[in-house]
N, C-alpha and C positions, 0 to 999 in steps of 0.2 A: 506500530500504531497504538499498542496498551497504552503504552508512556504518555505520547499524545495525546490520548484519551483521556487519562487521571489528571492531563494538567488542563488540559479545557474544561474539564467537566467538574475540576477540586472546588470548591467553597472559596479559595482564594480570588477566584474569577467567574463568579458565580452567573455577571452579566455577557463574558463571551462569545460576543454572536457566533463565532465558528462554532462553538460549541454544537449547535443546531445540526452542521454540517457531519461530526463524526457519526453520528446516527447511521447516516445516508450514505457516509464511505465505506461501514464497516458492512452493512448490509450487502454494496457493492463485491467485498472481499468476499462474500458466500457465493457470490454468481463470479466472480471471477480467478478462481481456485481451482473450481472444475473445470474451466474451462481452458488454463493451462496444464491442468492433467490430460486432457483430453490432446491436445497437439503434440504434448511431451509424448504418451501414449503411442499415438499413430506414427511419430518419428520413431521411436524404436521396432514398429510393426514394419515400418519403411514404406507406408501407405500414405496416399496423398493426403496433405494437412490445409490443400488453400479452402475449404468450408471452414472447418474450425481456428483457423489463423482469422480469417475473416470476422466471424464471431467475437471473438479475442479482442480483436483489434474494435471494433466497432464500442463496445464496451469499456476497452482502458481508453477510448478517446476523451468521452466526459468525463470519467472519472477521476484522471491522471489530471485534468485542467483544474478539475474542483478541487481535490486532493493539495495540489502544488497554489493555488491562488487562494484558497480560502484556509484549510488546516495548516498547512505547515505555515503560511505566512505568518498566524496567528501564534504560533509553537515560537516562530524565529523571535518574534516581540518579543514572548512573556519567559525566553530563558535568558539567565547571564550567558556573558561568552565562557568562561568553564562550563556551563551545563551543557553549552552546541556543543564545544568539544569532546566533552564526555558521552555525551550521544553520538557524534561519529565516530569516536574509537568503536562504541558501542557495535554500533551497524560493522565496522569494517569487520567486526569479529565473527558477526555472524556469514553462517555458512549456507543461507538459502538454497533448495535445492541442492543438496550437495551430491546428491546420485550422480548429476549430473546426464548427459546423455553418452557418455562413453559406452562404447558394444561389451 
């Protein structure tokens, strides 16, 4: 999301309207962090996760729609096709979560 962020928000694209919208994703990413800590958590507790799957879930619904129709669409415009590519290598390298939930 940084990447995304510096190029909606760079002087190059100063009128952006998505730009508007990273605000309101990234704040999103502070409420929904904990709140896959929190399911990640209780699976390894082995304690019931459908409240906070619920939560989860209720939260990535707008978000994920906003996210995918307003920022990335706006990222997919304003890169050449080398720069998409080089931002998927990117991503595929990363290793989110990588704890994983193995015992």
């Amino acid at each position: 999301m940084e990447a995304s962020t510096k190029l909606l928000l760079s002087e190059d694209h100063p009128k952006e309207p998505a730009s508007e919208e990273v605000f309101t994703v990234q704040e999103e990413h502070q409420i929904i962090i904990p709140l896959l800590m929190a399911v990640e958590s209780q699976l390894k507790q082995g304690v019931d996760t459908t409240a906070s799957e619920r939560s989860l879930f209720e939260e990535l619904h707008e978000h994920n729609a906003r996210e995918e129709m307003r920022v990335h669409a706006a990222v997919d415009r304003l890169l050449s096709e080398p720069e998409k590519q080089a931002v998927a290598e990117t991503l595929k390298s990363l290793r989110l979560f990588a704890s994983g939930l193995q015992g």
